[in-house]
ZAMARGU-4260 file (C-alpha; in steps of 0.2 Angstrom, whole numbers, plus 5000, padded with zeros to 4 digits):
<rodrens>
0) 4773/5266/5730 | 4777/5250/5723 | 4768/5233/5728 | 4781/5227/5734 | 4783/5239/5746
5) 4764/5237/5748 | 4767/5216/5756 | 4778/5222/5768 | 4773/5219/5785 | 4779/5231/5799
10) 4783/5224/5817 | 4793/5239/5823 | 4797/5256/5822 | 4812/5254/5809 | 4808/5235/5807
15) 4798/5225/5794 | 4797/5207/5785 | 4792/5204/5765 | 4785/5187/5766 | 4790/5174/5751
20) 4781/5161/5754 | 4773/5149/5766 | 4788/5136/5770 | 4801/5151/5769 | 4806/5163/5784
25) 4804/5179/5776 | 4815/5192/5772 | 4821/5203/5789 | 4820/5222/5781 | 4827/5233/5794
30) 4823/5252/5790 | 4812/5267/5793 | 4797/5269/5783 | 4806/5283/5774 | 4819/5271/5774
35) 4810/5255/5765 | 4803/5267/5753 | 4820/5271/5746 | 4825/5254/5742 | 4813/5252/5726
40) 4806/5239/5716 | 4821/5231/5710 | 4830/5232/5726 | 4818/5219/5734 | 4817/5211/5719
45) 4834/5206/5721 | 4832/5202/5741 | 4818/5191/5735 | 4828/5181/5720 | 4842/5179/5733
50) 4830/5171/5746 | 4823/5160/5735 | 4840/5154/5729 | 4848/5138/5731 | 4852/5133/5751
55) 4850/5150/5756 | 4840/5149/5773 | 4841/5169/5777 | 4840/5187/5768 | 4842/5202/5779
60) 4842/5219/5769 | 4850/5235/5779 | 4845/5254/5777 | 4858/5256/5766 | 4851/5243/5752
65) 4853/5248/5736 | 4854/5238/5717 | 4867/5228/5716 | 4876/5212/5710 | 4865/5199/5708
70) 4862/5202/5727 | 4856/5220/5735 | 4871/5230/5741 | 4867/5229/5760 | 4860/5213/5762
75) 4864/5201/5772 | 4863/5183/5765 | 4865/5167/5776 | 4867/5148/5771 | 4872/5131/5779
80) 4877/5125/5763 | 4879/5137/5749 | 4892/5152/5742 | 4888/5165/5735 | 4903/5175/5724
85) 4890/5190/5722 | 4883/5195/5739 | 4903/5197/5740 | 4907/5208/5726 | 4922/5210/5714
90) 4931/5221/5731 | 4935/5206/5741 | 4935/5211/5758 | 4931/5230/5755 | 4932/5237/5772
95) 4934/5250/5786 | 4947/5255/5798 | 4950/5269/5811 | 4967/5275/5818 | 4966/5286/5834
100) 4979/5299/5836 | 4985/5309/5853 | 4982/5322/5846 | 4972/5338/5848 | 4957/5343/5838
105) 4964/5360/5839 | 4982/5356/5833 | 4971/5354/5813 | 4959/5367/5814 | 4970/5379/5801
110) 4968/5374/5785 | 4986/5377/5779 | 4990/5362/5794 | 4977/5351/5784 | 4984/5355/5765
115) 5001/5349/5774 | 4995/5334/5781 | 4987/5330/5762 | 5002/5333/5753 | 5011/5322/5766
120) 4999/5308/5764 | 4999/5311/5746 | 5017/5305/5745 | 5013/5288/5754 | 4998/5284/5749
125) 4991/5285/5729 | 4973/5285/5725 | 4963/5282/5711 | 4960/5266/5701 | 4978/5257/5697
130) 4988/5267/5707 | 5002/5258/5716 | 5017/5263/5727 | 5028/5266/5710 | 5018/5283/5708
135) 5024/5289/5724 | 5041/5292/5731 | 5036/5287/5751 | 5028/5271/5746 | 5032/5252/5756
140) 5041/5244/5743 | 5030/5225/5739 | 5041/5214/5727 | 5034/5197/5721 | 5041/5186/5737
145) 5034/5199/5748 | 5018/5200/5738 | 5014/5179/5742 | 5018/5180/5758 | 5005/5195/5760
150) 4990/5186/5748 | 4994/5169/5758 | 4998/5173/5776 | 4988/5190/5778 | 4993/5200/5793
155) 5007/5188/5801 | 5021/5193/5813 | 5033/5192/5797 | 5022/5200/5784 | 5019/5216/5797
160) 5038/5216/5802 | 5043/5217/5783 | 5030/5233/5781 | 5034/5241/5797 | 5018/5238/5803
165) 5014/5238/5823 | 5010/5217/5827 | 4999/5224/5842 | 4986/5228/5827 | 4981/5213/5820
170) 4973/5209/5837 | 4961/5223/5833 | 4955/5216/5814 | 4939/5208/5813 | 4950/5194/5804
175) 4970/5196/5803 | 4971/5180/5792 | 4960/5168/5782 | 4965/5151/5779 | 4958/5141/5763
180) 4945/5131/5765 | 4956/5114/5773 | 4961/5130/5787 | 4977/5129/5780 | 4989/5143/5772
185) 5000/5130/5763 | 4986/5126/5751 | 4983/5146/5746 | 5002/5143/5743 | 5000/5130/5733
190) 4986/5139/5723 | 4993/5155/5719 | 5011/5147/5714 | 5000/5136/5701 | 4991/5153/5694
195) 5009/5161/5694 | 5014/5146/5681 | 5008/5156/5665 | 5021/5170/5663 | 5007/5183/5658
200) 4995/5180/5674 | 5012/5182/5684 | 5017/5197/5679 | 5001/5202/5681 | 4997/5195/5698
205) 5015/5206/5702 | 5007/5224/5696 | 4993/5220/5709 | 5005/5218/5721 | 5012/5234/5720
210) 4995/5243/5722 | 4997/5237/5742 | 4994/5253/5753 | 4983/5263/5741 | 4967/5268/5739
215) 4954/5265/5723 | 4943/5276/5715 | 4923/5276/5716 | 4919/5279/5737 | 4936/5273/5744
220) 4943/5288/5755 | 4953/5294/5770 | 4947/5305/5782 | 4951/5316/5796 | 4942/5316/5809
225) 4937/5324/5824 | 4929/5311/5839 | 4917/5317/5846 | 4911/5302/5860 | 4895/5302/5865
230) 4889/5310/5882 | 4879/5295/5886 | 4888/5290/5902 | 4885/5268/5895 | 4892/5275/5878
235) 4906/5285/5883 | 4913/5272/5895 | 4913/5258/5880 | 4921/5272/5870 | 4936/5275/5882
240) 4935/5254/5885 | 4939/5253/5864 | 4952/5266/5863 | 4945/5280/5858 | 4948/5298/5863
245) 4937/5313/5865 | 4938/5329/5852 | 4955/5320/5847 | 4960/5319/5826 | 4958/5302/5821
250) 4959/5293/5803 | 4945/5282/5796 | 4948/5274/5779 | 4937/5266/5764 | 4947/5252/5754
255) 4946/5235/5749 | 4959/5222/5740 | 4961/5235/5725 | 4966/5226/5708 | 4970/5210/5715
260) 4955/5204/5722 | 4946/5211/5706 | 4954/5199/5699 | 4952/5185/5708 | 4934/5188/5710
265) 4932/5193/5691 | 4940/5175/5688 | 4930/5166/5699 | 4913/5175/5691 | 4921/5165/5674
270) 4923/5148/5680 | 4907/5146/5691 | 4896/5151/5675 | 4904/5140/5661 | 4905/5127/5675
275) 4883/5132/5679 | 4885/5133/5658 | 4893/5115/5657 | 4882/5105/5667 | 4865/5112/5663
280) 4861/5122/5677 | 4847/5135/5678 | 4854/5152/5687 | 4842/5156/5701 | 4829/5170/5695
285) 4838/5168/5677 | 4853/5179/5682 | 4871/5175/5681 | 4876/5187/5692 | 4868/5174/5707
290) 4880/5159/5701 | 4884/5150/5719 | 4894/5135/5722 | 4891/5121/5735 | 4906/5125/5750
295) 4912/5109/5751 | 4914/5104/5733 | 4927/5107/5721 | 4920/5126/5713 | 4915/5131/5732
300) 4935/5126/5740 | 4943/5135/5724 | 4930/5151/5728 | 4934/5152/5746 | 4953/5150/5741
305) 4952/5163/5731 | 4942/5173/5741 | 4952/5171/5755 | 4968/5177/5747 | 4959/5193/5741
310) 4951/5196/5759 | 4973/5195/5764 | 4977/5206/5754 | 4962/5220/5758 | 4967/5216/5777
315) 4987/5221/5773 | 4981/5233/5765 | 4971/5243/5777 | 4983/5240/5791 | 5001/5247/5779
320) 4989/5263/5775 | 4988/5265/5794 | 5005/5264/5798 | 5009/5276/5779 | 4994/5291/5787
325) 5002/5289/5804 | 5020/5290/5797 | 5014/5305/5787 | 5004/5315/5802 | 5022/5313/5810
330) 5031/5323/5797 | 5019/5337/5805 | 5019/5333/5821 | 5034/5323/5827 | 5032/5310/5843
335) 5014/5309/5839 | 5006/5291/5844 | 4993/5282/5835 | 4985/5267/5840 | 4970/5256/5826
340) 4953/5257/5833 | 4947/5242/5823 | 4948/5236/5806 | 4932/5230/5800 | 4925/5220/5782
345) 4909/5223/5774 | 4911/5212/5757 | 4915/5193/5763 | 4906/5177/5766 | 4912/5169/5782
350) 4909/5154/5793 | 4895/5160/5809 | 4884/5153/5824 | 4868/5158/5816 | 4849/5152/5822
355) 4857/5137/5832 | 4871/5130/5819 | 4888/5134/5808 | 4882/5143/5794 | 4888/5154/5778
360) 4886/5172/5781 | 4885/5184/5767 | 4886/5201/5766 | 4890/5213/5753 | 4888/5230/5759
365) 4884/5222/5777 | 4895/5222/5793 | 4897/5212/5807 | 4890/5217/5823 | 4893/5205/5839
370) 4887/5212/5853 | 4895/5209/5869 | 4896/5193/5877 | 4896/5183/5859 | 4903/5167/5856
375) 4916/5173/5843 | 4923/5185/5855 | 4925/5177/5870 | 4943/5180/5874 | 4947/5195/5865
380) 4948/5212/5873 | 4931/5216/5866 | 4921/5203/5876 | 4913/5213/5888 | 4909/5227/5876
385) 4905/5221/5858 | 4917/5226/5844 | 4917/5243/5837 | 4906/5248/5820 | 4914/5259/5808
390) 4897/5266/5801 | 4905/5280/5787 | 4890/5293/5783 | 4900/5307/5774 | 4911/5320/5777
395) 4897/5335/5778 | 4885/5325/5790 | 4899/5313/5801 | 4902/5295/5801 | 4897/5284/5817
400) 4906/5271/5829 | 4893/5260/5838 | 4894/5245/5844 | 4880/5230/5842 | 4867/5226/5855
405) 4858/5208/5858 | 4845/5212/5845 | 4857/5211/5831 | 4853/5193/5832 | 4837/5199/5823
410) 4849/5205/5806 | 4861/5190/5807 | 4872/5201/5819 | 4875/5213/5804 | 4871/5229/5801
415) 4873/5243/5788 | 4889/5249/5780 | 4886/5266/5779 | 4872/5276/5769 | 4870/5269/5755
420) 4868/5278/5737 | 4851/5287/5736 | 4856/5290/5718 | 4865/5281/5703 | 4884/5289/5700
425) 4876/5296/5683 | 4861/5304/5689 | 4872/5310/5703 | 4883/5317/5689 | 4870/5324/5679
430) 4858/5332/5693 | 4869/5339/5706 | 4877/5356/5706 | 4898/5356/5706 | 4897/5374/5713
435) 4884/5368/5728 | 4892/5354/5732 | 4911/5362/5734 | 4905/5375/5742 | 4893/5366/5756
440) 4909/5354/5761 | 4917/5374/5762 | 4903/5379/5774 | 4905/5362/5784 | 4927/5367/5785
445) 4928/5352/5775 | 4946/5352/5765 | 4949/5339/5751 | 4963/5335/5740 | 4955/5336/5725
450) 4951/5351/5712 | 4935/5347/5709 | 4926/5334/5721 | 4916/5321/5713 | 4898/5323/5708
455) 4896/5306/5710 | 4901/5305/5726 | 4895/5321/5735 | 4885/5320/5751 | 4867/5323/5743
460) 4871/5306/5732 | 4869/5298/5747 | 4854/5294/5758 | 4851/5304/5772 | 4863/5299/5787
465) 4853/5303/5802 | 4839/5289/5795 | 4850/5278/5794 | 4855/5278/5810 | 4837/5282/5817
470) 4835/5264/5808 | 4848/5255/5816 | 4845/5261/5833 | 4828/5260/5833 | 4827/5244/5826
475) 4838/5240/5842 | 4853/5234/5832 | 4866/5245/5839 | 4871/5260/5848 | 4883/5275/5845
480) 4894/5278/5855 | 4906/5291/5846 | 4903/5302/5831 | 4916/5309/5818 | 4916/5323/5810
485) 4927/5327/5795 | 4940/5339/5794 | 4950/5334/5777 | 4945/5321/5765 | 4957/5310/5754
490) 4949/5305/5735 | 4952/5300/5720 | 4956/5315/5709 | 4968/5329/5706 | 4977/5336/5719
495) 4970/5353/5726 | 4977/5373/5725 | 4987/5379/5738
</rodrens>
């Protein structure tokens, strides 16, 4: 066991603080024991480097922490003052959504109904790395003109009519629309138009465009699923309240802003460190990956621009792969009706009421979770229940809809996004069995549409999902109140035999 591990005090069962010193509030480290042993040494390493950075006033880390940029992934980082580009990430805006069907559980069970629905998908939607709508023949076409309006307005009435997306669904994102940091939409404009002034970056800000409605590689995915709500009588009635329908097929999907938010992101990494580089500046902990900017001054306002057109675009993105998977479950089954669930980040920094004032909330690999009766959403059809948590697991052992309860206040209103990797993608790669894992999703009546699944991102590479979720719950974060279990699974790799 690590020492680190070793100065953490525990004040609950799935609860914990790691003290870094005596002016500081200490670190929140919500998890089993089990749990706050996977994290390891540099894992709290980083939590404490990014506590003891510049202007940060809170760290939270999550059960599904693991190494990441500079920050943990699944940790929550707050500050009144400060941002961070790397408790973000390079996938602006990576998020989760969940369409709900009318349609039985049943109606998929034969396998040959699921390789239909693939290869119907498949047609709509690529995946993989660089992939874009010119590689598949159902695609939303996304020219240039059409590609601003999406990285400036995000989901606006025009931008959803030109896609053919439903309007009624931007009420159910977490965030339809982010604004620069003057709340305006013409200064994004006014941004993007002076980065399309050099030919190169142009054409190059085009070919992201046409990436809108796809999948990446690494653990992006679609999913089937099959809801199961929860027999709790509370539970299920928040579950009907949110939408969603008992042992009925439903669609959860992993994405983010694909190549154009790389970009952005990748550019904004540049300028903050030859600007830290310029002046003088001492990285916090010595690691450039922790560069940060001050919000209100010139690097900060250019970062949340930015940021805020990438998080667009991943929010457009989300919603046209909705409409594309509804579109294609249609080919199948005709007149069927599908309705978003919620569409929900887990890679932003956004402006939060936290510990009594307006603050920065980070969180990279972290989700929001407002419980009912919060500030921020008064007035919104999920007041009275808290907004749903898409919580994915994977496809053997289910994914999880919860929603948050008062005790979240504890994590910054956050919790996990998912399991969290238990292994690194090259141990996973060289330790794990290809046969074993093809043939334990077979066992689960799991279908996929790729030849060979990825090593990297088989179950057993992740950490056990039922922890997780002990830790959450237990830690009186949230509570489930649907689970989903997989039926076919959409990655990125080679399309299967028939």
């Amino acid at each position: 066991m690590d020492t680190t591990h070793q100065m953490l005090d525990v004040t609950g069962p799935a609860t914990a603080t790691l003290s870094v010193g005596d002016s500081m509030s200490p670190i929140t480290v919500i998890g089993t024991e089990s749990i706050r042993e996977s994290f390891g040494p540099q894992t709290y390493q980083q939590a404490i480097n990014s506590r003891l950075a510049p202007g940060v006033s809170r760290v939270v880390l999550n059960p599904d922490a693991h190494v990441g940029y500079g920050a943990p992934v699944g940790c929550v980082m707050v500050s009144p003052t400060h941002v961070y580009p790397g408790p973000v990430g390079v996938d602006i805006k990576c998020s989760m959504s969940l369409l709900q069907t009318d349609l039985p559980a049943d109606a998929i069970e034969e396998h040959t109904v699921r390789r239909k629905l693939i290869k119907a998908i498949a047609k709509r939607v690529p995946t993989g790395a660089g992939r874009g709508q010119r590689h598949v023949p159902k695609a939303r076409s996304v020219d240039g003109s059409l590609g601003f309006r999406v990285a400036t307005e995000g989901a606006s009435k025009m931008v959803l009519k030109k896609l053919g997306i439903p309007k009624a669904w931007a009420d159910r994102c977490e965030d339809a629309y982010h604004t620069a940091a003057d709340g305006t939409s013409d200064s994004l404009a006014a941004r993007l138009e002076w980065m399309g002034r050099d030919r190169d970056k142009l054409n190059r800000i085009e070919s992201k465009y046409r990436q809108l409605g796809s999948y990446g590689g690494g653990n992006h995915f679609g999913e089937a699923e099959v809801v199961q709500v929860s027999q709790d009588p509370h539970a299920r009635q928040i579950a009907e309240q949110i939408g969603l329908r008992h042992n009925h097929v439903a669609f959860l999907s992993h994405c983010g802003s694909r190549g154009f938010g790389h970009d952005l992101a990748m550019g904004q990494f540049r300028a903050l460190k030859s600007s830290f580089q310029k002046q003088g500046l001492a990285f916090p902990a010595g690691d450039p990956q922790l560069v940060y900017a001050e919000a209100d001054s010139p690097e900060g306002r250019l970062y949340l621009s930015d940021m805020a057109m990438g998080a667009n675009f991943a929010t457009v993105n989300h919603l046209l792969i909705n409409a594309l998977v509804l579109e294609s479950f249609r080919d199948v089954f005709p007149g069927i009706r599908g309705e978003l669930i919620y569409f929900i980040s887990h890679n932003i920094v956004r402006r939060e009421p936290i510990d009594g004032q307006t603050q920065w909330v980070h969180r990279k690999g972290a989700t929001r979770a407002l419980p009912a009766g919060h500030s921020q959403l008064v007035g919104t059809e999920f007041e009275h229940t808290g907004h749903p948590i898409l919580l994915p697991g994977n496809p053997r052992d289910g994914s999880s809809v919860m929603v948050a309860r008062p005790g979240a206040a504890l994590s910054a209103f956050s919790v996990n996004h998912g399991a969290g990797r238990q292994m690194s993608r090259t141990k996973a790669k060289k330790n794990l069995s290809q046969t074993t894992i093809d043939q334990d999703l077979l066992d689960h009546d799991i279908v996929s549409n790729c030849r060979v699944y990825p090593r990297d991102e088989a179950p057993d590479a992740y950490k056990d999902f039922r922890e997780v979720l002990d830790s959450v719950v237990g830690a009186d974060l949230a509570m489930e109140v649907a689970r989903l279990k997989a039926k076919f699974v959409l990655k990125d790799g080679a399309p299967a035999d028939d």
